[in-house]
C-alpha positions as CSV (number, residue, x, y, z in Angstrom):
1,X,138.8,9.3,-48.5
2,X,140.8,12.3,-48.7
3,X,144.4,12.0,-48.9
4,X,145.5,14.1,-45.7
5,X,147.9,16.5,-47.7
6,X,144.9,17.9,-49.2
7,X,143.3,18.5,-45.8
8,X,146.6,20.4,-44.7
9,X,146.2,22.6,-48.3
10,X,143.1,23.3,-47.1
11,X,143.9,24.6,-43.8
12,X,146.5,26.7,-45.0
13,X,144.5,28.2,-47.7
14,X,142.3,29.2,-45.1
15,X,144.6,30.6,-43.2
16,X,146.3,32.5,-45.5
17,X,142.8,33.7,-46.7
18,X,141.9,35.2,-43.0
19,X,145.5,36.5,-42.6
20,X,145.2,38.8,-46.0
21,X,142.0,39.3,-44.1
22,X,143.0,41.3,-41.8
23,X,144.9,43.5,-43.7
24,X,141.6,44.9,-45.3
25,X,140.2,45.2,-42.4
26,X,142.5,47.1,-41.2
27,X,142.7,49.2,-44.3
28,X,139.2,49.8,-43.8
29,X,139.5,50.7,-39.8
30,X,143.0,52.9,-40.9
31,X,140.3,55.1,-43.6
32,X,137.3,55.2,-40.9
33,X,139.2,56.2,-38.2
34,X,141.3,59.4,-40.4
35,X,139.5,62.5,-39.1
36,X,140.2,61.2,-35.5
37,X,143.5,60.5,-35.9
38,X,144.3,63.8,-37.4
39,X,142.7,65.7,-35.0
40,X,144.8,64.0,-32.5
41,X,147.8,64.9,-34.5
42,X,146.7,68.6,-34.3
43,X,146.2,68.5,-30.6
44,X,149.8,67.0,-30.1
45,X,151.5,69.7,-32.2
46,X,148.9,72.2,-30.3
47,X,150.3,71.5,-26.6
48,X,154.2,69.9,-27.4
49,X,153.4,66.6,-26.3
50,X,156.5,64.6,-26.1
51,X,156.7,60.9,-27.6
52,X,154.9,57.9,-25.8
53,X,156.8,55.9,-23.1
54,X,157.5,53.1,-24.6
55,X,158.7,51.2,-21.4
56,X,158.0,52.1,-17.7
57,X,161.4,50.6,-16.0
58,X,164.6,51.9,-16.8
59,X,164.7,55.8,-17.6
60,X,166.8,55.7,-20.7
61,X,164.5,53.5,-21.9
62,X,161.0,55.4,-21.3
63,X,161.6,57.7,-24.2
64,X,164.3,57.0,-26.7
65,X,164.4,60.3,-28.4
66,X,165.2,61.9,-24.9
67,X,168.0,58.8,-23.7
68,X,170.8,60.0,-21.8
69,X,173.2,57.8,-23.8
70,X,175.3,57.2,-20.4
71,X,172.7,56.4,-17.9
72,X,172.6,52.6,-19.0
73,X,175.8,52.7,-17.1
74,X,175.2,54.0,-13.6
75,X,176.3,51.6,-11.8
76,X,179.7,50.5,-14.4
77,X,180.5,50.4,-17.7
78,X,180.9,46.6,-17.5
79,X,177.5,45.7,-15.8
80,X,174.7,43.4,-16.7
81,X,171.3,44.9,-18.1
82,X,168.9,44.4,-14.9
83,X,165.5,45.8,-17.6
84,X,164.1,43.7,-19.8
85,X,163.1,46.6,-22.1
86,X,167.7,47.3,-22.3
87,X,167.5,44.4,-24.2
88,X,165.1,45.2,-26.6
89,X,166.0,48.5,-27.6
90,X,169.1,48.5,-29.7
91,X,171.6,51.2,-29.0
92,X,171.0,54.4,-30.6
93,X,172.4,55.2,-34.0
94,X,174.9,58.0,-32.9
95,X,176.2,56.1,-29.8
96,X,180.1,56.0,-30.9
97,X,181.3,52.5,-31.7
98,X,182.6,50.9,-29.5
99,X,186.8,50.5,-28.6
100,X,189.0,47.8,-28.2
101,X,191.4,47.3,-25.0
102,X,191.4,50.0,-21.9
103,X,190.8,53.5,-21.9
């Protein structure tokens, strides 16, 4: 009878063994899939396509390279985050920090 430690080895052996895996796989995809990708790369320098939107809700959010760093605070300085996507984009880097006490 197997002692069950061994069966838990086993599993995560396995696991680990389909988890490195996928990263060969998708080396693999990454070196099939060059010439499209830099043709696409091409046609996006071509026509001055802007970045992706990342999020669809709030409007500083959709593209972070084009964030209006003071429309996050429309309604008041002080007011909650009503997106989902505010709290999951971290400020940007050359917001100014931030200051103690009133204005």
């Amino acid at each position: 009878m197997a002692r069950p430690v061994l069966l838990v080895c086993a599993v995560l052996v396995l696991l680990a063994a389909g988890f490195a895996a996928t990263f060969a796989d998708a080396a693999r995809l990454s070196a099939a899939r060059l010439p499209d990708r830099i043709e696409r790369q091409r046609l996006t320098a071509r026509l001055g396509l802007t970045d992706p939107a990342l999020f669809t809700e709030a409007r500083y959010a959709r593209h972070l390279s084009q964030a209006d760093l003071h429309s996050a605070f429309q309604d008041h300085p002080l007011a909650l985050e009503h997106f989902p996507s505010g709290s999951v984009v971290p400020p940007p880097a050359m917001a100014p920090p931030a200051r103690e006490g009133p204005p």
